[in-house]
PDB file of N, CA, C and O in Angstrom, chain B, residues numbered from 101:
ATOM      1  N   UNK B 101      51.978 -15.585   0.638  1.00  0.00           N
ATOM      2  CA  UNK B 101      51.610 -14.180   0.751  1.00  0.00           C
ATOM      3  C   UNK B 101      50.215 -14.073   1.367  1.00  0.00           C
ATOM      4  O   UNK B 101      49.499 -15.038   1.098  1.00  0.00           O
ATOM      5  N   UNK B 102      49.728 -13.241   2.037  1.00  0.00           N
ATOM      6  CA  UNK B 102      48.496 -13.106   3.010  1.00  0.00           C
ATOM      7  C   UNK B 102      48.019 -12.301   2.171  1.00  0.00           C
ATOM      8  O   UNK B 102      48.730 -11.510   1.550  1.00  0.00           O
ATOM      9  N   UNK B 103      46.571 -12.398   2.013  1.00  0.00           N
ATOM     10  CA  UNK B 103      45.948 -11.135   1.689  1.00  0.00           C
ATOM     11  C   UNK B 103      44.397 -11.185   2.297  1.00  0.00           C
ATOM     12  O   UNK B 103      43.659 -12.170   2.327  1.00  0.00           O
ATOM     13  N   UNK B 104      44.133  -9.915   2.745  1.00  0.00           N
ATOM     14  CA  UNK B 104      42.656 -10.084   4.105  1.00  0.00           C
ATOM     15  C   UNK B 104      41.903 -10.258   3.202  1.00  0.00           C
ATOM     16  O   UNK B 104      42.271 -10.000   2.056  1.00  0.00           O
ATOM     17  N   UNK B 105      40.520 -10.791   3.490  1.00  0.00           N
ATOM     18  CA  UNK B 105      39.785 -11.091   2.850  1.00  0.00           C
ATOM     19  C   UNK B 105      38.568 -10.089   3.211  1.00  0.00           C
ATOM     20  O   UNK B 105      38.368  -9.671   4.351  1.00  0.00           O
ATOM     21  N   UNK B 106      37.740  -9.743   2.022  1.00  0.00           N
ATOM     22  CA  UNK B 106      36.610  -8.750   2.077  1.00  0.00           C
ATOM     23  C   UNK B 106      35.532  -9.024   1.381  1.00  0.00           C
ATOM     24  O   UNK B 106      35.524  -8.834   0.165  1.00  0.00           O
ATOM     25  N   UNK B 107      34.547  -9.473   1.987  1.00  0.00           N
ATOM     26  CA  UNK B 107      33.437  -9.828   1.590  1.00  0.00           C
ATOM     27  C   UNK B 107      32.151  -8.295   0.939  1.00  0.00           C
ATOM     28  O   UNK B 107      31.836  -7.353   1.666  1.00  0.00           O
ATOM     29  N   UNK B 108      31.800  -8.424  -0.094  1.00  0.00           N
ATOM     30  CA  UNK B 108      31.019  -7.066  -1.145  1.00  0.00           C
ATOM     31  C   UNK B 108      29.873  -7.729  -0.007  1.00  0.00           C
ATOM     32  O   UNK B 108      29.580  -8.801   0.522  1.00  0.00           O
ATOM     33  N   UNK B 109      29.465  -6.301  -0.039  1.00  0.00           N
ATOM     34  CA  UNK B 109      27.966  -5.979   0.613  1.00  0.00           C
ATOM     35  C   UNK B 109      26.519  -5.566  -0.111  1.00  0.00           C
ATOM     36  O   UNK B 109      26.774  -5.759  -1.299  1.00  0.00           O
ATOM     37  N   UNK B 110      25.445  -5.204  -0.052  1.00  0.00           N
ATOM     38  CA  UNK B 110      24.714  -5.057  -0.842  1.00  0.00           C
ATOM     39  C   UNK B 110      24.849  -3.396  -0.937  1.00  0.00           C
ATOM     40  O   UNK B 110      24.508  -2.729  -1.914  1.00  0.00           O
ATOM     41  N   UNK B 111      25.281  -3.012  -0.009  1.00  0.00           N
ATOM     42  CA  UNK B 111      25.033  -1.583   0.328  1.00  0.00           C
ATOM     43  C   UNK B 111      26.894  -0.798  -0.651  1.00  0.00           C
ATOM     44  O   UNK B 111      27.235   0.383  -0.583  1.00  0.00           O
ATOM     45  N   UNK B 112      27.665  -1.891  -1.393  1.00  0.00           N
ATOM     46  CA  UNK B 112      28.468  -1.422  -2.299  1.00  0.00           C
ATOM     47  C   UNK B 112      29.830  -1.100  -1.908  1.00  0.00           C
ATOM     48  O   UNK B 112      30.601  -0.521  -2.673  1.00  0.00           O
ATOM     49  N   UNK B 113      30.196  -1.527  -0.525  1.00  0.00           N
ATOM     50  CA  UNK B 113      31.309  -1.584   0.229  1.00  0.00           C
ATOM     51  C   UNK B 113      31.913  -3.119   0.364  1.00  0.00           C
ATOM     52  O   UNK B 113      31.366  -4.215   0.242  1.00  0.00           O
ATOM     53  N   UNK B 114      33.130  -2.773   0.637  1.00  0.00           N
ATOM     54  CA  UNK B 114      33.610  -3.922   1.454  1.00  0.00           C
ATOM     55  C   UNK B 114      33.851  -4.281   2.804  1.00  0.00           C
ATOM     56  O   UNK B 114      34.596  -3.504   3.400  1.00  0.00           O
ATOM     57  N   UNK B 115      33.429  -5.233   3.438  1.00  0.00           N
ATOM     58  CA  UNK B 115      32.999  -5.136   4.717  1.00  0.00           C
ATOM     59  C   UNK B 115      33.774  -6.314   5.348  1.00  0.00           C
ATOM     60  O   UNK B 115      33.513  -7.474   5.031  1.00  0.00           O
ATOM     61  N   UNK B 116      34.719  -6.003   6.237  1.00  0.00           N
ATOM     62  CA  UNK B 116      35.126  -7.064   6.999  1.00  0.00           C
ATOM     63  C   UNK B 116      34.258  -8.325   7.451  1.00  0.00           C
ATOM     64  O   UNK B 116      33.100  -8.307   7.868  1.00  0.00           O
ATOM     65  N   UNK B 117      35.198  -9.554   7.244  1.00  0.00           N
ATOM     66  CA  UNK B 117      34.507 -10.859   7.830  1.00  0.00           C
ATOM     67  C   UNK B 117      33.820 -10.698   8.638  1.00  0.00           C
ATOM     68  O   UNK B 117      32.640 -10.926   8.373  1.00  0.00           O
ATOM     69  N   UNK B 118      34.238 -10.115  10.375  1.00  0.00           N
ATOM     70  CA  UNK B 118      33.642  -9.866  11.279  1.00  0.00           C
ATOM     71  C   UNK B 118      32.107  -9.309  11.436  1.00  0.00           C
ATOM     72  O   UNK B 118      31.169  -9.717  12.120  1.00  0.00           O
ATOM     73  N   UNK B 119      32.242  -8.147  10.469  1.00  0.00           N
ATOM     74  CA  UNK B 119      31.625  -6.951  10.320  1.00  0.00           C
ATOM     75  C   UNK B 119      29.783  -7.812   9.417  1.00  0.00           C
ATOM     76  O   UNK B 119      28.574  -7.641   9.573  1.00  0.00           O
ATOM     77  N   UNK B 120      30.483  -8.501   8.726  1.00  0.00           N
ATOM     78  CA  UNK B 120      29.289  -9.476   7.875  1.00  0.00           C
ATOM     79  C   UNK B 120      28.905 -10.192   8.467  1.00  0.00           C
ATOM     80  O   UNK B 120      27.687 -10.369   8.478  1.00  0.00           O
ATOM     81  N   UNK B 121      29.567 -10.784   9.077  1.00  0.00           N
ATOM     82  CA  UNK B 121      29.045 -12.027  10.478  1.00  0.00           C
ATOM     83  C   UNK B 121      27.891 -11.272  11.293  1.00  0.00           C
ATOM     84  O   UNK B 121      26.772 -11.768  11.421  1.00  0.00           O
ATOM     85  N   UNK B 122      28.169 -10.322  11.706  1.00  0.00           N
ATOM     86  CA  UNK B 122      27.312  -9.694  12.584  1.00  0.00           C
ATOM     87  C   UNK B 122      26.170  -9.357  12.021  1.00  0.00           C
ATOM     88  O   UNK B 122      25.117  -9.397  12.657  1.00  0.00           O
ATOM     89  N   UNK B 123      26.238  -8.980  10.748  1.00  0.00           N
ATOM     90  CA  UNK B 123      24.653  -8.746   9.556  1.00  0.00           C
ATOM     91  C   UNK B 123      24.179  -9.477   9.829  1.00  0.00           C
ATOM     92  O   UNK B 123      23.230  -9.492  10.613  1.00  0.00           O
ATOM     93  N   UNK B 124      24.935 -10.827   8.980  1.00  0.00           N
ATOM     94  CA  UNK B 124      24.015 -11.653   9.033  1.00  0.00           C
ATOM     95  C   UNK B 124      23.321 -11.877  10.419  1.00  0.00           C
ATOM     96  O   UNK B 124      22.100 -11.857  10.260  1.00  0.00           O
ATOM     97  N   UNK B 125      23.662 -12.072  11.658  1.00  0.00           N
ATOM     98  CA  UNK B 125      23.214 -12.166  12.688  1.00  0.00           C
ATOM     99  C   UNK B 125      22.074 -11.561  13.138  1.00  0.00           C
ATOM    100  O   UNK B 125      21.245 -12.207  13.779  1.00  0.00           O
ATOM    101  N   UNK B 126      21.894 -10.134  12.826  1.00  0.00           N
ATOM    102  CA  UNK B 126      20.869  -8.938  12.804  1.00  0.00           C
ATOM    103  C   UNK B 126      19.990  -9.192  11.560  1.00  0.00           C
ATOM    104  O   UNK B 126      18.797  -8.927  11.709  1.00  0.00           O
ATOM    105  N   UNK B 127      20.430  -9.720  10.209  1.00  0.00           N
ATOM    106  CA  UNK B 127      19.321 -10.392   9.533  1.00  0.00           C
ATOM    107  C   UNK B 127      18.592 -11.778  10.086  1.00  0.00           C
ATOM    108  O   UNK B 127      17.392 -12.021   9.959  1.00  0.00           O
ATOM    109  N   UNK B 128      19.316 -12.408  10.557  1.00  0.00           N
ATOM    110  CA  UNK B 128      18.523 -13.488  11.144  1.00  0.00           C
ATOM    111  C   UNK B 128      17.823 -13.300  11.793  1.00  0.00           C
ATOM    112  O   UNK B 128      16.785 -13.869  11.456  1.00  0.00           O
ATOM    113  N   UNK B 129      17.672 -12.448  13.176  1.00  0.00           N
ATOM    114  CA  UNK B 129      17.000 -11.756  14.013  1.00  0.00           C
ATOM    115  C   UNK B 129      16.043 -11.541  13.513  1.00  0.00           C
ATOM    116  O   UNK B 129      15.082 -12.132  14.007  1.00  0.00           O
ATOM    117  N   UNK B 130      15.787 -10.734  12.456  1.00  0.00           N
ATOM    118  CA  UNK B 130      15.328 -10.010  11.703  1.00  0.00           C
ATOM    119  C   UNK B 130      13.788 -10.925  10.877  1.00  0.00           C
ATOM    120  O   UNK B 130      12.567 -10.799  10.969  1.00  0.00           O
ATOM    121  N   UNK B 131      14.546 -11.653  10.251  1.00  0.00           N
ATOM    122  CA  UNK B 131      13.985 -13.073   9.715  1.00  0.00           C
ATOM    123  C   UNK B 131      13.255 -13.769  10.815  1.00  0.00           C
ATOM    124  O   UNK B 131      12.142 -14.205  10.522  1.00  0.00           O
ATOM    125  N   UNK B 132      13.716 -13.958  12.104  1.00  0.00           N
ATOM    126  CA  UNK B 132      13.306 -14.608  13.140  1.00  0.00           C
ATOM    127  C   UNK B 132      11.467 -13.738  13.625  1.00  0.00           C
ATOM    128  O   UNK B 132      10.407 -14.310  13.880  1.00  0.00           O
ATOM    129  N   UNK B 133      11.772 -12.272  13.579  1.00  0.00           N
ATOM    130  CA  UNK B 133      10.464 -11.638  14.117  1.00  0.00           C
ATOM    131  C   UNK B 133       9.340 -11.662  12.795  1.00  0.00           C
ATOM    132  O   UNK B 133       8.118 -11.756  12.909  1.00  0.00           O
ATOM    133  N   UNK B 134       9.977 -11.571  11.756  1.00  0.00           N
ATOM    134  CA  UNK B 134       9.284 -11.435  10.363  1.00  0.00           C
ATOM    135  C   UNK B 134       8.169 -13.188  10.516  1.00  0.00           C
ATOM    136  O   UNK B 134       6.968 -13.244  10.252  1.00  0.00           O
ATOM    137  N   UNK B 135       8.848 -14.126  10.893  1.00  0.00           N
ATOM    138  CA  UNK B 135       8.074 -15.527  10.659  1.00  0.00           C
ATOM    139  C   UNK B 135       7.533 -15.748  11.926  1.00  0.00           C
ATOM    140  O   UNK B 135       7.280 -16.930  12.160  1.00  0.00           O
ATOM    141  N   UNK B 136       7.224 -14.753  13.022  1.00  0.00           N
ATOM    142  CA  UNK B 136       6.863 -14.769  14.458  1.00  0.00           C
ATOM    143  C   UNK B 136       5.328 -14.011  13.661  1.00  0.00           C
ATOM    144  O   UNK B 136       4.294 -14.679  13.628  1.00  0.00           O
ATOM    145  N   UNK B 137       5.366 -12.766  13.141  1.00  0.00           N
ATOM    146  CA  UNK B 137       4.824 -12.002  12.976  1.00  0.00           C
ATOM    147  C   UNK B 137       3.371 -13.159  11.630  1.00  0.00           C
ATOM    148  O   UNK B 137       2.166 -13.298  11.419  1.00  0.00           O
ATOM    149  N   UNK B 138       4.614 -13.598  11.207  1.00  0.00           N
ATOM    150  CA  UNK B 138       3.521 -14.447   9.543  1.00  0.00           C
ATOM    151  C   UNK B 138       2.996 -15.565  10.483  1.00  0.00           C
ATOM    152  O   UNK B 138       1.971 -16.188  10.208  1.00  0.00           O
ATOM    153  N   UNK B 139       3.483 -15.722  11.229  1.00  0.00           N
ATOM    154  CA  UNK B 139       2.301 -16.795  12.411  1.00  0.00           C
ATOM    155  C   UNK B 139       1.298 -16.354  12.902  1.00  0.00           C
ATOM    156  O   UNK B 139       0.177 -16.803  12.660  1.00  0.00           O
ATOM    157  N   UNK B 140       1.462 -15.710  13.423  1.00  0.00           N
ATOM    158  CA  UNK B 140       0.224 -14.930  14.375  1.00  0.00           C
ATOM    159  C   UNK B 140      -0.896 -14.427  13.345  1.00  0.00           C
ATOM    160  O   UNK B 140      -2.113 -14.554  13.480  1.00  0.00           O
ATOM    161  N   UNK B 141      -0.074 -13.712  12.087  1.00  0.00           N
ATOM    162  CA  UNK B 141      -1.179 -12.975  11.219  1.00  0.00           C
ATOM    163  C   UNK B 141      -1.904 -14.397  10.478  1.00  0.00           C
ATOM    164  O   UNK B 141      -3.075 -14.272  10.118  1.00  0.00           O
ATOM    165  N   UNK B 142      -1.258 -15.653  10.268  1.00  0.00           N
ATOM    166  CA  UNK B 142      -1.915 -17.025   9.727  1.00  0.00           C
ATOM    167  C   UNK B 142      -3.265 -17.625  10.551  1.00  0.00           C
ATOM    168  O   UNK B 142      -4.384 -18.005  10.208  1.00  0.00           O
ATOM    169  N   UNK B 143      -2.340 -17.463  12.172  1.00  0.00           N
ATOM    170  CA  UNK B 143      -3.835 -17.592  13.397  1.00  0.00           C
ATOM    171  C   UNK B 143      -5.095 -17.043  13.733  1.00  0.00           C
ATOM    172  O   UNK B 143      -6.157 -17.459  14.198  1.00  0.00           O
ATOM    173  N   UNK B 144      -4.438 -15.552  13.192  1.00  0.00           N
ATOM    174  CA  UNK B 144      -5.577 -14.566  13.308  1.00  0.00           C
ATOM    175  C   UNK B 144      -6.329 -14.804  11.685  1.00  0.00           C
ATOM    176  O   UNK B 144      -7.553 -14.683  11.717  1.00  0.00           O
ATOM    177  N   UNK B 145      -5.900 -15.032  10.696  1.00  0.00           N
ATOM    178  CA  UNK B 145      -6.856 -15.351   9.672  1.00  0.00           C
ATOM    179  C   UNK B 145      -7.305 -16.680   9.972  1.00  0.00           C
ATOM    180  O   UNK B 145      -8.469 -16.644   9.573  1.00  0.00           O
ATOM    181  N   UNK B 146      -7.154 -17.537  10.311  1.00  0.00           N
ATOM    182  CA  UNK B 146      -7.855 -19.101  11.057  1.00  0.00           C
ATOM    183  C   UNK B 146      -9.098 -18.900  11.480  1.00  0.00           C
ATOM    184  O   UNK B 146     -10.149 -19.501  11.259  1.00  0.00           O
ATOM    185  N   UNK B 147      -8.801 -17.875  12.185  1.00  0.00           N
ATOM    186  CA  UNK B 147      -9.961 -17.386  13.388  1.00  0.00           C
ATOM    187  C   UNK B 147     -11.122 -16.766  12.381  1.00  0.00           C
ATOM    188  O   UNK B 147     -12.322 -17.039  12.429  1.00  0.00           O
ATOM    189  N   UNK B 148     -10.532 -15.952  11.549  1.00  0.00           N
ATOM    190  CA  UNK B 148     -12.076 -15.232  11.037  1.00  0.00           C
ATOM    191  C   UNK B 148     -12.938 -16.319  10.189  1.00  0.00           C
ATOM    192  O   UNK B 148     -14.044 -16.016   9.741  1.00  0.00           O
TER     193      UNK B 148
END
């Protein structure tokens, strides 16, 4: 018997595989500018 699978979200839905894949993707992104950003602000405190 098949049954689709639905991954819970934080936001209280159920959200297709696809649909989560892509979060996460846009959280990574996300994550990616956040530790771009904690670099620069680490360099610029170096400096003072």
């Amino acid at each position: 018997m098949y049954q689709r699978l639905t991954i819970p979200t934080p936001e209280g839905y159920q959200a297709e595989p696809e649909a989560a894949l892509e979060r996460l993707g846009r959280l990574e992104d996300r994550i990616d500018k956040l530790q771009e950003e904690y670099e620069k602000t680490l360099q610029a405190l170096e400096r003072l």
